[in-house]
C-alpha positions as CSV (number, residue, x, y, z in Angstrom):
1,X,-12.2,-18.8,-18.0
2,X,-9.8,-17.1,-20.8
3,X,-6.4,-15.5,-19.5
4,X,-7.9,-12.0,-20.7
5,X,-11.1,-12.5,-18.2
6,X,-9.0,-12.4,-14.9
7,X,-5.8,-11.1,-13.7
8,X,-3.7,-10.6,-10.9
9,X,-4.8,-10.9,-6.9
10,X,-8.6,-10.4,-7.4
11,X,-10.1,-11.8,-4.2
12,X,-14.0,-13.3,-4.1
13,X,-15.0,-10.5,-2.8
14,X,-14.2,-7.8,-4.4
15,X,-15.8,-9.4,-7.9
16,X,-18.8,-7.3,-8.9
17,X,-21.5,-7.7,-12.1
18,X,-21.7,-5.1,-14.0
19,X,-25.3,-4.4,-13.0
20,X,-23.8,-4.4,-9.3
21,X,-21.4,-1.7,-10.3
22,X,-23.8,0.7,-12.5
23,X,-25.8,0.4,-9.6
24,X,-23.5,1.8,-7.7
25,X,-22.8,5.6,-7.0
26,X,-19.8,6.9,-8.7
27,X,-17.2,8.5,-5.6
28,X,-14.8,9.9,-7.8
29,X,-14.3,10.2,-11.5
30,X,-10.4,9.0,-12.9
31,X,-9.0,9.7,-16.3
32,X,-10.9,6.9,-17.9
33,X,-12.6,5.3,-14.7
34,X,-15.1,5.4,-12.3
35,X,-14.3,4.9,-8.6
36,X,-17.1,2.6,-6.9
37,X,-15.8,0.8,-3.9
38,X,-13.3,2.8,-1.6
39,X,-12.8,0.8,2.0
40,X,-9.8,3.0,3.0
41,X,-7.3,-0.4,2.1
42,X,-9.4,-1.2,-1.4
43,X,-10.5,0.4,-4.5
44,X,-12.8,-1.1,-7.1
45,X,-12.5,1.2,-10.5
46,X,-15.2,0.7,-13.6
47,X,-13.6,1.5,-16.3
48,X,-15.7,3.8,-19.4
49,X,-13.0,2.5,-22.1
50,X,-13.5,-0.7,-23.5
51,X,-11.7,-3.0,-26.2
52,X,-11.8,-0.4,-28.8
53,X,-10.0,2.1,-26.7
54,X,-7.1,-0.2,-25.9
55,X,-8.6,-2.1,-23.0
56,X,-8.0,-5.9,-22.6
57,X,-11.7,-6.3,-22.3
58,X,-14.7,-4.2,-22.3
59,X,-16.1,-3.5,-18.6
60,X,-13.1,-4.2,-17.1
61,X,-12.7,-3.5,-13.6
62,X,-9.4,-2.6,-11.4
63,X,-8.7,-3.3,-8.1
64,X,-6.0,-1.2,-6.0
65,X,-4.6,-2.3,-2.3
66,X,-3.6,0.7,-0.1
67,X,0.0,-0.9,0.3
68,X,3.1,1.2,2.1
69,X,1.4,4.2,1.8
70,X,0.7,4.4,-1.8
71,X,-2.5,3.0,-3.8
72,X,-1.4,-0.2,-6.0
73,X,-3.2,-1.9,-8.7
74,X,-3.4,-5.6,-7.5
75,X,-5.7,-7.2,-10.5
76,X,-8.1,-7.1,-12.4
77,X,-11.2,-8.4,-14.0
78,X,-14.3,-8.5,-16.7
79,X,-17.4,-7.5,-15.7
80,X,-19.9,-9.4,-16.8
C-alpha cells in the first residue's frame, strides 16, 4: 500500500469497492461528490473528479465523522 492509497482514520468498515459504491444509490449530490453512506455520525462521499482534476487518486472516497456538531472529514481512501 502506497501513502497516496489511504489516509487518515479510515476504519474497516467503512472501506467500499468501487463496484459497492456505484451500486449504491446516490442521497445527495456535493460540488464534485456523491453522497452514498449517511448513518447520522458517518458519511462515505464518491468523488466524480479524479487525478486529472486535482485529486490524489482517481475514485477516491471521503469519509466525514459527525463530531461537536459539525460534519469533519476524518480520511480518506482509493476505491478500487
Amino acid at each position: 500500500m502506497t501513502d497516496h492509497y489511504m489516509k487518515g482514520s479510515v476504519a474497516p468498515g467503512e472501506v467500499y469497492s468501487l463496484e459497492e459504491l456505484e451500486a449504491m444509490p446516490t442521497l445527495s449530490q456535493g460540488q464534485a461528490d456523491d453522497l452514498k453512506i449517511d448513518s447520522g455520525t458517518v458519511r462515505i462521499w464518491l468523488s466524480r473528479c479524479g487525478i486529472e482534476d486535482g485529486e490524489p487518486c482517481d475514485n477516491k472516497v471521503t469519509i466525514e465523522e459527525y463530531v461537536d456538531g459539525r460534519w469533519v472529514e476524518v480520511g480518506w481512501y482509493e476505491a478500487l
